[in-house]
N, C-alpha and C positions, 0 to 999 in steps of 0.2 A: 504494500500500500504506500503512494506518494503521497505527499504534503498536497499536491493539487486534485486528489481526489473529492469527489462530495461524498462525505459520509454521516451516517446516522447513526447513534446511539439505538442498538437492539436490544440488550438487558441491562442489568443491573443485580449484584447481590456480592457474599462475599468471595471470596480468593480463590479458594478452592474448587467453587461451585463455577467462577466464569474461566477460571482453564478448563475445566470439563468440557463447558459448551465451546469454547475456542477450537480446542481437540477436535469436536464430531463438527464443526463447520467445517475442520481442515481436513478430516477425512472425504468430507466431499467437495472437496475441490475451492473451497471458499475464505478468503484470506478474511479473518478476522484481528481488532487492535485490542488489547485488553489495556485499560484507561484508568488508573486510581491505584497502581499495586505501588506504586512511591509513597502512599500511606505506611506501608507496611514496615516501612525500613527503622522506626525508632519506635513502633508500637507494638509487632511481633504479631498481629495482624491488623486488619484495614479494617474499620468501621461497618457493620453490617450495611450492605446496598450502596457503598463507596465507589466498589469497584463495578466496571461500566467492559460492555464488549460493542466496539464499536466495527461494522462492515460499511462497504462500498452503497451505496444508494442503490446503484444496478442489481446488488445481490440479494437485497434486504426482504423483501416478500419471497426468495429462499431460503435465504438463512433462518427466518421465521418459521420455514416451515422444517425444518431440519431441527431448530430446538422443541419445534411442538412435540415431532417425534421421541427426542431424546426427557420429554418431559419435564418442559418447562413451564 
């Protein structure tokens, strides 16, 4: 993903839970940004629903449906 992408905030939750969904985007072919894990660096985790997965605008009513699957 470039800096001159248009991109959308798709979830939100903690750290754990948005590499999971980062993972099954990337298993299907879908580049996801995980957005808020620099929370984590002096507090040993991020604040619940800090951290953010952000995709391409193109991708977003797929990746939507890729997390529906993965149960989100």
């Amino acid at each position: 993903m470039t800096d001159t992408d248009e991109v959308v905030m798709l979830a939100s939750g903690d750290m754990p839970q948005v590499e999971l969904w980062q993972a099954a985007l990337a298993d299907e072919g879908i580049d996801g940004r995980v957005v808020g894990e620099d929370l984590t660096a002096g507090l040993g985790t991020a604040f619940p629903g800090t951290v953010e997965l952000w995709v391409r605008t193109e991708d977003a009513e797929r990746a939507a449906g890729v997390l529906g699957r993965s149960g989100k």
